[in-house]
C-alpha positions, 0 to 999 in steps of 0.5 A: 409476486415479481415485486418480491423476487426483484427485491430478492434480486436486488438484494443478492445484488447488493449483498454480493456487491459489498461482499465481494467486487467492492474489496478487490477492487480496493485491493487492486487499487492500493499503491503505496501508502503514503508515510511508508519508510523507504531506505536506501541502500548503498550495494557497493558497501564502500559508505558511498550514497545509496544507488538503491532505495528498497520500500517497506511496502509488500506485495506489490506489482510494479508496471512499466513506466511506475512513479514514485516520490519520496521526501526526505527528512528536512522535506525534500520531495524527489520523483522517480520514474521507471525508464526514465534519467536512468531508474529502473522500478521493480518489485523484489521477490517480497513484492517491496518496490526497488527503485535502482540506478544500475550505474551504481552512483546515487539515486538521487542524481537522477530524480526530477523534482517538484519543488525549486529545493533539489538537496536530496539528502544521502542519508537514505532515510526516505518516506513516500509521499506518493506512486503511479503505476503500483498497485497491490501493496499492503504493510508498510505506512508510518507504523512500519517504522518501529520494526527494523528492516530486516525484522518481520513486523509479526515478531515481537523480537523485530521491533526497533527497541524502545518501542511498545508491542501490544497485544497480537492484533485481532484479525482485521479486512473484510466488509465491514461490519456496519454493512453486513448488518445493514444486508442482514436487516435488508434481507430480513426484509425481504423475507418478511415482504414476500410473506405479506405480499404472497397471495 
């Protein structure tokens, strides 16, 4: 009898394991997906080089101190880093990091870089390659790129055209299925355990 009810237990256990600790701590983990378009922004409006670079992520949270590093196109890689060169990081009311050079000149001018090449292009046209200190993020990663940036990424009229629009995509999260069979199966059992072992 106490065989049975601590496979029972172990079987919550598990059960409540997959189904809810195992997917928000992934959740809290992600940062921003590698690939994500990232643009810049020029707020003087005078065709100067961008002082602002807006990531295409949502939902961030940004800690003090966060860093992240984008490419440009012919693959210059250039870190940025919260409080440090004169970059402040932060999140916007959407929760896209903002990486600001509150001096106004170009952002670039204040990256350190990995790499001997330190020809950081102005064109404002940036991926991420990777961040430390951001967590929370959802959308975003190279399939952003076909929607424009003002566009919302559920409407078929934001998309950049040219681009397909598919059928509306079929709800996706959650645990996946293989597990829930997986519990399902090992609750099954369980019950059928504790019929044979009863007394």
């Amino acid at each position: 009898m106490r065989r049975v009810i601590s496979l029972s237990g172990s079987a919550f256990a598990l059960l409540f394991t997959v189904l809810f600790v195992l997917p928000a701590g992934a959740q809290d983990r992600g940062g921003i997906p590698p690939g994500t378009p990232a643009n810049g922004v020029d707020t003087s409006k005078q065709d100067d080089p961008p002082d602002v670079v807006v990531v295409a992520a949502q939902n961030c949270r940004v800690s003090p101190g966060a860093s992240i590093t984008l490419e440009d196109g012919d693959g210059t890689q250039a870190t940025f880093t919260d409080g440090e060169r004169g970059i402040v990081i932060s999140a916007d009311q959407n929760g896209h990091p903002r990486i600001e050079n509150p001096a106004g000149n170009f952002v670039g001018d204040h990256a350190t870089f990995p790499e001997a090449d330190k020809a950081f292009d102005t064109d404002g046209d940036y991926s991420v390659v990777s961040s430390t200190g951001i967590t929370g993020c959802t959308g975003g990663g190279p399939a952003q790129d076909q929607y424009e940036q003002t566009g919302a990424v559920d409407n078929p009229k934001g998309v950049v055209p040219k681009t397909a629009v598919g059928k509306k995509m079929p709800p996706t999260g959650g645990p996946p299925l293989l597990a829930v069979g997986v519990l399902a199966l090992l609750s099954a059992a369980v019950v059928a355990g504790h019929g044979i072992l009863r007394p």
